[in-house]
Each structure stands twice: as C-alpha cells, then as structure tokens.
Backbone bond lengths (Angstrom), bond angles and torsions (degrees), N, CA, C in turn:
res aa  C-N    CA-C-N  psi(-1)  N-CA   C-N-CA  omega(-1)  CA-C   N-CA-C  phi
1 X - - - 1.455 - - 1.532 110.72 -
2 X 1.473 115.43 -50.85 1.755 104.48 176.80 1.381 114.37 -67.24
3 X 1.786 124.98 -18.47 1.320 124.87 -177.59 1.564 105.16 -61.32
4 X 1.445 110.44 -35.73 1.447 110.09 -174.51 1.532 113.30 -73.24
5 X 1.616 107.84 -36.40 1.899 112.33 -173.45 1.471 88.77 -36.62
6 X 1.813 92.54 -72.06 1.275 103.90 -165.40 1.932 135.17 -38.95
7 X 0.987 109.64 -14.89 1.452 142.54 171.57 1.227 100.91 -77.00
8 X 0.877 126.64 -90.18 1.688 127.86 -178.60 1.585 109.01 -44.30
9 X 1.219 113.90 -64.04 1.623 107.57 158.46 1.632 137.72 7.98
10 X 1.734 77.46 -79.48 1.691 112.52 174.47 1.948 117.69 -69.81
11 X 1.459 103.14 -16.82 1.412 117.88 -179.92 1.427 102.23 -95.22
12 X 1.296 129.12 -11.32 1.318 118.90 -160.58 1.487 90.03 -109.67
13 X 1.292 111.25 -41.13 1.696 115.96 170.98 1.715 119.05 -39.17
14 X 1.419 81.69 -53.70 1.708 100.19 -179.64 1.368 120.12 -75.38
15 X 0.848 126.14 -1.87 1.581 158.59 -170.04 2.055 108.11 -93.83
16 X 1.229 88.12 -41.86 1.523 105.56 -162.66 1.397 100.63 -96.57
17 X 1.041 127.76 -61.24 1.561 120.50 139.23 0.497 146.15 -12.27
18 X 1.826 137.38 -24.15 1.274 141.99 -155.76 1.191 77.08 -103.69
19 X 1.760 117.04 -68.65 1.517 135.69 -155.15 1.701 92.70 -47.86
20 X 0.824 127.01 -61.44 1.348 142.67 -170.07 1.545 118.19 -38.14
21 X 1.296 107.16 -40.72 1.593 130.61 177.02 1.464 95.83 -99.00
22 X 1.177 140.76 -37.71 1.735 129.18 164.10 1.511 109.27 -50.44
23 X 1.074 107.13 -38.09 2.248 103.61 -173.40 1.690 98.86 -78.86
24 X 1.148 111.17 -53.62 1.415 119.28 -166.16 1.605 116.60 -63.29
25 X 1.461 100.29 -10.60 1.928 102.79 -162.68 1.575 97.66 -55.02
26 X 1.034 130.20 140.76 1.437 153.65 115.25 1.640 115.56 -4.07
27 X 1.098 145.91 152.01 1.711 150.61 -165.27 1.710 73.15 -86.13
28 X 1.610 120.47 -84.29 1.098 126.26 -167.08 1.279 135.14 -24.79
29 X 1.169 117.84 -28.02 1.480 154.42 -163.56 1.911 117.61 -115.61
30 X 0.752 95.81 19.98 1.686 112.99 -176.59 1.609 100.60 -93.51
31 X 1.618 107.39 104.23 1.417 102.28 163.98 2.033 110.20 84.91
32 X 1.340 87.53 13.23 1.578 85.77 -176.58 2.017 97.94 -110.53
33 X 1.317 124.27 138.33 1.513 118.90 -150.41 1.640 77.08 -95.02
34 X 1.420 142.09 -53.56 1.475 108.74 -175.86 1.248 125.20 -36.81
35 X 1.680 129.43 -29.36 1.444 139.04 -143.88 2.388 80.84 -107.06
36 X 1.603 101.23 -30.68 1.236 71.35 177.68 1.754 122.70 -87.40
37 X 1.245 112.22 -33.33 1.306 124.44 158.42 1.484 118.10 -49.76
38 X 1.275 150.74 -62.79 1.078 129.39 -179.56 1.806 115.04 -118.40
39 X 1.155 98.05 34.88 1.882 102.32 174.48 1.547 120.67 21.63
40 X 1.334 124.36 -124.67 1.362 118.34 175.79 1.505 123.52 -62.15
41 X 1.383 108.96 -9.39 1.555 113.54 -173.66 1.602 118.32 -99.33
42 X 1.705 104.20 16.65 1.731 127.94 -176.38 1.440 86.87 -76.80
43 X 1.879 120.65 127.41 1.012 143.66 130.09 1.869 120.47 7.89
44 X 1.738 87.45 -52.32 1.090 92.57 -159.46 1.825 117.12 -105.47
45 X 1.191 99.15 -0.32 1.522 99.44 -172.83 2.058 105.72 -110.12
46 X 1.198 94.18 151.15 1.651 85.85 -179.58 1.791 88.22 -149.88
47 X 1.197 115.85 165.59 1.771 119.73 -143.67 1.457 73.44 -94.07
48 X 1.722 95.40 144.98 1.572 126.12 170.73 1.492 87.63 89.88
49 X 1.274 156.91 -3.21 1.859 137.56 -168.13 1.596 101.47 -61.49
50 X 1.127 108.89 129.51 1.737 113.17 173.95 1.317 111.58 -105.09
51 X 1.154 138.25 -32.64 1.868 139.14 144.92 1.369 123.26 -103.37
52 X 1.291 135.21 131.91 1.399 156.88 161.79 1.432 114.23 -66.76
53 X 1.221 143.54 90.95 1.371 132.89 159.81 1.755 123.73 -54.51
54 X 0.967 106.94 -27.30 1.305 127.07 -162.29 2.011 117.31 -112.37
55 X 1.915 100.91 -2.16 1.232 91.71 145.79 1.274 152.14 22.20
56 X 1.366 159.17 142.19 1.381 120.16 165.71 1.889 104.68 -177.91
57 X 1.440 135.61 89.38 1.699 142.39 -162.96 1.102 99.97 -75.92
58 X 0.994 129.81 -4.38 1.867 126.34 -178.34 1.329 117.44 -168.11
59 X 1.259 106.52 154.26 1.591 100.02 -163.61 2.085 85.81 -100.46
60 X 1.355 131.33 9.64 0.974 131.60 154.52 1.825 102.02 -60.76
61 X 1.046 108.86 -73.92 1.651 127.48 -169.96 1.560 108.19 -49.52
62 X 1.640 110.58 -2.64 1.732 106.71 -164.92 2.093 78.91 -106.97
63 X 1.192 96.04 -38.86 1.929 89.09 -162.74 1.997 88.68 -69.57
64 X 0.578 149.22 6.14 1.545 128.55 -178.06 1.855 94.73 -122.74
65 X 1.334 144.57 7.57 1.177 139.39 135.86 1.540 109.14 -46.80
66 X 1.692 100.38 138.53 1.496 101.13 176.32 1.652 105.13 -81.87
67 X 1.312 98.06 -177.34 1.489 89.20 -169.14 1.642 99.72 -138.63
C-alpha cells in the first residue's frame, strides 16, 4: 500500500512538471520533445533564446542526427 502512495506521489510530481514546462515554454521551444522532456533544465535552452538550432518533433528525428 505505501509502494503505491509513493507511486502516485512521484506521478503527481511528474504531472506538475509537465504542466509547468507547458506555461513556461519559450516561442522557440514550442513542440520541440527535448523542451518537453526536460523544460528549463534542456542542455540547450538558456532564458531570453530567440532561435533553437537544435530543435527536435520526435525523439525518432533526434536518433538519426549525426553526432
């Protein structure tokens, strides 16, 4: 029974987060899955960015970038 609180917990966290990074997105950052997966904590974004090079609609479209 607490394995589950704790489950829901961790879903509600993650939950709040998401929403959290949906209000806050950036113009640049609209619809890009790094920006939805890790919001302000993306590699690639730093506050005020007005173009994204690094973009990205699917995390299909991110594994076939060379590296």
């Amino acid at each position: 029974m607490e394995k589950k609180l704790d489950e829901i917990e961790e879903n509600k966290e993650a939950a709040e987060t998401k929403e959290e990074n949906s209000k806050n997105v950036p113009i640049c950052c609209v619809g890009c899955v790094r920006w939805e997966k890790f919001g302000k904590s993306c590699y690639y974004y730093w506050e005020g960015k007005k173009h994204c090079t690094m973009w990205i609609g699917s995390w299909d479209d991110a594994m076939q970038q060379p590296l």
